[in-house]
C-alpha positions in Angstrom: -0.1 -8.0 58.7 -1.6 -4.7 57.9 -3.9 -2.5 58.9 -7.4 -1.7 56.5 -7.7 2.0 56.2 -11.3 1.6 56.3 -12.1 -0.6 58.8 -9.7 0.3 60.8 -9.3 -4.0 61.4 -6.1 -6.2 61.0 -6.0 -7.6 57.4 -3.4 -10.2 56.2 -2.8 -11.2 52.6 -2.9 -15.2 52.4 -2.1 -14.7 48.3 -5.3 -16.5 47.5 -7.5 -14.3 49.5 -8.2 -11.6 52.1 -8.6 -12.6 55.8 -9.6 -10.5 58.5 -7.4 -11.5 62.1 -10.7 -11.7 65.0 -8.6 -11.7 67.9 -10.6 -12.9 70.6 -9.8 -12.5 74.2 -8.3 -16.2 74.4 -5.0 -16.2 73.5 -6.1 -18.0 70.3 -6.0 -15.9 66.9 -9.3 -16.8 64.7 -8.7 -16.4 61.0 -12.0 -15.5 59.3 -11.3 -15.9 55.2 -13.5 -12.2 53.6 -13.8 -13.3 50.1 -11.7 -15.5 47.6 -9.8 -13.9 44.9 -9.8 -16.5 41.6 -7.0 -17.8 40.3 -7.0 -17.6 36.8 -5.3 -20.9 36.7 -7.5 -22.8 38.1 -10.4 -21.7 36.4 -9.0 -22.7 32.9 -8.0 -26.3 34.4 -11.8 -26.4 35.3 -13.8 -25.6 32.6 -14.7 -28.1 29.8 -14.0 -27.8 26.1 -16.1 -29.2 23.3 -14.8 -32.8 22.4 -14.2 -33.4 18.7 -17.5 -35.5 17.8 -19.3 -32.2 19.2 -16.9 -30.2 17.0 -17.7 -32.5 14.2 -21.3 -32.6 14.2 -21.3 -28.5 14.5 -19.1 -28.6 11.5 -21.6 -31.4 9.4 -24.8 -29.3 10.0 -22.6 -26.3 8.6 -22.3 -28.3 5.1 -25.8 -28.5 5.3 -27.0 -25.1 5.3 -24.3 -24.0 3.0 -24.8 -26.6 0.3 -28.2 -25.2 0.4 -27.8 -21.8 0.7 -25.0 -21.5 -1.9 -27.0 -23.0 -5.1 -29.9 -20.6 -4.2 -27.8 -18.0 -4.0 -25.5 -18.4 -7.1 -29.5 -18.7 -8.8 -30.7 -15.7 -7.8 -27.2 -14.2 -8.6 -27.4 -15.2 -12.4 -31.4 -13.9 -12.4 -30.7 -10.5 -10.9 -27.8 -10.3 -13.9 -30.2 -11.8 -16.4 -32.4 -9.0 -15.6 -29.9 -6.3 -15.9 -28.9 -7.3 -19.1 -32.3 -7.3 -20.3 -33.0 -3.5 -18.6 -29.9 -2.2 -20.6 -30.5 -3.6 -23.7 -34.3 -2.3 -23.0 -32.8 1.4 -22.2 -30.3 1.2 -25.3 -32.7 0.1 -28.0 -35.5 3.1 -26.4 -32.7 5.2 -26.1 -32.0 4.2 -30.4 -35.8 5.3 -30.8 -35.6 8.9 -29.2 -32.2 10.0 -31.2 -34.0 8.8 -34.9 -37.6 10.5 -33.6 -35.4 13.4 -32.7 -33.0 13.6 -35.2 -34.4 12.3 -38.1 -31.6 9.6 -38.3 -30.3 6.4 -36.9 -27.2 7.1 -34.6 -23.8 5.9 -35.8 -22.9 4.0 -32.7 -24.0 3.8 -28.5 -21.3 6.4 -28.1 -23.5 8.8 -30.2 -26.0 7.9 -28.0 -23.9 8.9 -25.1 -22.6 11.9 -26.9 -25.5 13.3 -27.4 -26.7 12.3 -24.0 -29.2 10.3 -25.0 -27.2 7.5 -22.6 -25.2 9.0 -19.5 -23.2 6.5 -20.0 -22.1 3.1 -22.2 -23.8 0.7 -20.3 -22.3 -2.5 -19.1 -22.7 -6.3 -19.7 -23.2 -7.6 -16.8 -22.7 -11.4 -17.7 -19.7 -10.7 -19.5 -18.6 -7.2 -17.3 -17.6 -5.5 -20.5 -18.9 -2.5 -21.8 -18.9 -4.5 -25.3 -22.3 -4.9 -27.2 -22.9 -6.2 -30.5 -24.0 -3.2 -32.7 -26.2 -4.6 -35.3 -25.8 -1.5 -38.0 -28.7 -1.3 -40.8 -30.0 1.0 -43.5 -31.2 3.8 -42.4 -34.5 4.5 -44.8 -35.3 8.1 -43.0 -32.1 9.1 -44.9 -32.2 10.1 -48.6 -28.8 8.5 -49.1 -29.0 5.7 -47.6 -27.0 5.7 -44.9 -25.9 3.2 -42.5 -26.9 3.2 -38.8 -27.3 1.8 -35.2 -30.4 -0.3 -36.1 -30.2 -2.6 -32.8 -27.7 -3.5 -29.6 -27.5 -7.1 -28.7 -24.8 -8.7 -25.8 -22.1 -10.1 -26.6 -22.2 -12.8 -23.9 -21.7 -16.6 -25.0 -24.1 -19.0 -23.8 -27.8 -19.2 -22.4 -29.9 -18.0 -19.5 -31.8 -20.2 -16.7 -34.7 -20.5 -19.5 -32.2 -22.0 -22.4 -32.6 -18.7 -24.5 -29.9 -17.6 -25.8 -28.1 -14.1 -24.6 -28.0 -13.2 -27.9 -31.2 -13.2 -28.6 -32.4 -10.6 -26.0 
């Protein structure tokens, strides 16, 4: 048994919690229990966990919203490339138009074009993830010779987009 240094009153530690000693004028001691102090045992043995078929249905409406969010996802995934490719082949083929306006003849290849920093950079594929582009090279009739040049750029990516065209084709 102790003494409280801010009471003043007779304290004694049960372990579980903190009692203050009422002596009374009997020659009875009352025991009067302050507060309890948890026992972090006890509180684990009497809380509840989830049982399995609440564990299982959690983990069913998971599959659902993932085997619909995934498809939509990987959709809009393969438009947002689709569209890339189509802006750089857009910005390549303007970018073929400005060096001949300028120059007076077709470039030799895009890396002319990024040469002469008509490109800041060779561009890249995004459905293959290449820099690679089919250069289709052509007569160059502003030339007196005859030359050969960079007529158009196409991608080099097999297959076909969400409408059936082919990449090619762009």
């Amino acid at each position: 048994m102790v003494r409280s240094t801010v009471t003043g009153k007779a304290i004694w530690d049960l372990g579980s919690g903190i009692a203050d000693l009422v002596f009374a004028r009997s020659s009875r001691t009352v025991v009067r229990l302050k507060h309890e102090i948890p026992n972090p045992k006890s509180q684990i043995r009497n809380q509840r966990g989830f049982s399995l078929l609440e564990l299982m249905i959690a983990m069913f409406i998971l599959i659902i919203l993932l085997s619909v969010a995934f498809p939509t996802y990987q959709r809009s995934v393969q438009h947002a490339r689709e569209t890339v490719l189509k802006e750089n082949l857009w910005q390549m083929r303007r970018s073929i138009d400005q060096f001949t306006s300028d120059k007076g003849k077709l470039p030799k290849s895009i890396d002319e074009l990024v040469e002469m920093k008509y490109l800041r950079e060779k561009p890249v594929d995004p459905i293959t993830e290449k820099d690679d582009w089919e250069e289709v090279q052509g007569e160059d009739t502003l030339t007196p010779d005859g030359e050969q040049g960079l007529k158009d750029v196409k991608s080099s990516a097999q297959g076909v987009d969400t409408d059936g065209k082919e990449y090619k084709e762009y």
